[in-house]
C-alpha positions in Angstrom: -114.4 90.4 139.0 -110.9 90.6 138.8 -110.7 93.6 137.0 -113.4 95.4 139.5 -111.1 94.5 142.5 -107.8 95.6 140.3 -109.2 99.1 139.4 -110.6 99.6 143.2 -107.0 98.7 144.5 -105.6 101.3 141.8 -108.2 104.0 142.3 -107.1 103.3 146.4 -103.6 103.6 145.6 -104.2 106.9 143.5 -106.4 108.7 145.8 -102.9 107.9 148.8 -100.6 108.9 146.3 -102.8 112.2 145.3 -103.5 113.0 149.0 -100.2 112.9 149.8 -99.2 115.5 147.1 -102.1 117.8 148.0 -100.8 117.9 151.8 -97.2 118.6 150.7 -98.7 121.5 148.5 -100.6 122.6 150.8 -97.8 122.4 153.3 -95.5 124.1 151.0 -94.0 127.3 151.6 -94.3 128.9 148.3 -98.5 129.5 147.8 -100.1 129.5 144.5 -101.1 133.2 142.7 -104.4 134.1 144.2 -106.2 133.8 140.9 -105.3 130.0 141.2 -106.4 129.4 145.1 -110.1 130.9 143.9 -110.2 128.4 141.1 -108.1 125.5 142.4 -109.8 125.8 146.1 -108.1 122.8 148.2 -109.4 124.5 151.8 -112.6 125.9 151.4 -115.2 123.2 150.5 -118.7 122.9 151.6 -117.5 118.9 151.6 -116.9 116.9 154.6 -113.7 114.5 154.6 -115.9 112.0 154.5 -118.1 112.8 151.7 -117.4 110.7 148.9 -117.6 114.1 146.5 -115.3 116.0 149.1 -112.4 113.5 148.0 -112.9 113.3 144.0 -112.7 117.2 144.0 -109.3 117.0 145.9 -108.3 114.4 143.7 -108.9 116.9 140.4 -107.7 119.7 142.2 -104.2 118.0 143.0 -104.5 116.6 139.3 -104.7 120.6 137.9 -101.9 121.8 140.8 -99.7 118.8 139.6 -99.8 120.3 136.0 -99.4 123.7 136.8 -96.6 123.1 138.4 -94.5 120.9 136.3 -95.8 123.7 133.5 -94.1 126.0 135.6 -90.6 123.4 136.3 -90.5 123.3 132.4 -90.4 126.9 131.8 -88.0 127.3 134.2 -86.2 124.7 132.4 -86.5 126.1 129.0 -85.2 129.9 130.4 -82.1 128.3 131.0 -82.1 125.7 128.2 -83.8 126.6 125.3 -83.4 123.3 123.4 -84.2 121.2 126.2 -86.5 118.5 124.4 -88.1 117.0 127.8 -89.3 120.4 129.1 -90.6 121.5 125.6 -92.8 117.7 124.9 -93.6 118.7 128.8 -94.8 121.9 128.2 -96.9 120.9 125.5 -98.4 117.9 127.1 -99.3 120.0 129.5 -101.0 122.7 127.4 -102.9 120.3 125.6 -104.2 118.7 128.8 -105.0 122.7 130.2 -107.7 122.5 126.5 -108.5 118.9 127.0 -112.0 117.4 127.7 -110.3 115.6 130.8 -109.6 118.9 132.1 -113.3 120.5 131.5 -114.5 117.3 133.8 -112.2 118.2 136.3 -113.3 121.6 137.0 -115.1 124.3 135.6 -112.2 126.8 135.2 -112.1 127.4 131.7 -108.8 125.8 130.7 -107.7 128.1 128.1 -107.9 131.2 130.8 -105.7 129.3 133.3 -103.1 128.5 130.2 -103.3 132.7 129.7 -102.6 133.9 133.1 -99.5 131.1 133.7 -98.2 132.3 130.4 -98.9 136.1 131.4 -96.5 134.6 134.4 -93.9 133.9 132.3 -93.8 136.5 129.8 -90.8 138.8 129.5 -91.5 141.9 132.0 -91.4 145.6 129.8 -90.3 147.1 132.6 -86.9 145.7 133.4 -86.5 145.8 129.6 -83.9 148.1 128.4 -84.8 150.5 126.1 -82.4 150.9 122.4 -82.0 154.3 121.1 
């Protein structure tokens, strides 16, 4: 009994904590790549607020955004600081939770195409490369 009432406190206190970090995302000036509001949809749901499903897909949704974006915080890291031990083990946490089956119950993204495109992000640009002769 204990442990029923301890894991419905913490699963309270998770889906506060979560909320709050889904409004200050969605609050945020910066907006996510458009390939990642289609997948990762916070605003358009069929849900009610009040539907108990409504609130477990926003709590996976601000579970993917949360890693996206300390994916993206690492690499910015790791631009400047190449041997920057935290941001690598963050990076690769973070990959392996993008091709984990936590991640496949979250959503049906496919994990591996979302790890593509934010490494796509990040990729060194041909363009503003200057050529040798």
């Amino acid at each position: 009994m204990w442990l029923a009432l301890k894991n419905v406190e913490m699963k309270r206190l998770l889906e506060e904590q979560l909320k709050k970090r889904v409004a200050e995302n969605l609050s945020a000036k910066r907006k996510p790549a458009k390939w990642l509001q289609m997948s990762v949809s916070l605003a358009e749901t069929e849900h009610t607020r009040e539907d108990e499903n409504y609130r477990w897909e926003e709590l996976a949704n601000a579970i993917i955004i949360q890693a996206v974006q300390d994916w993206r915080g690492a690499m910015k890291i790791l631009r400047k600081h190449p041997d920057n031990a935290e941001a690598k083990d963050t990076v690769r946490e973070t990959e392996e939770f993008f091709l984990s089956e936590f991640y496949a119950l979250l959503t049906t993204y496919d994990g591996e195409t979302l790890l593509n495109r934010l490494k796509e992000e990040y990729a060194p640009c041909k363009k503003h490369r200057r050529h040798r002769s």
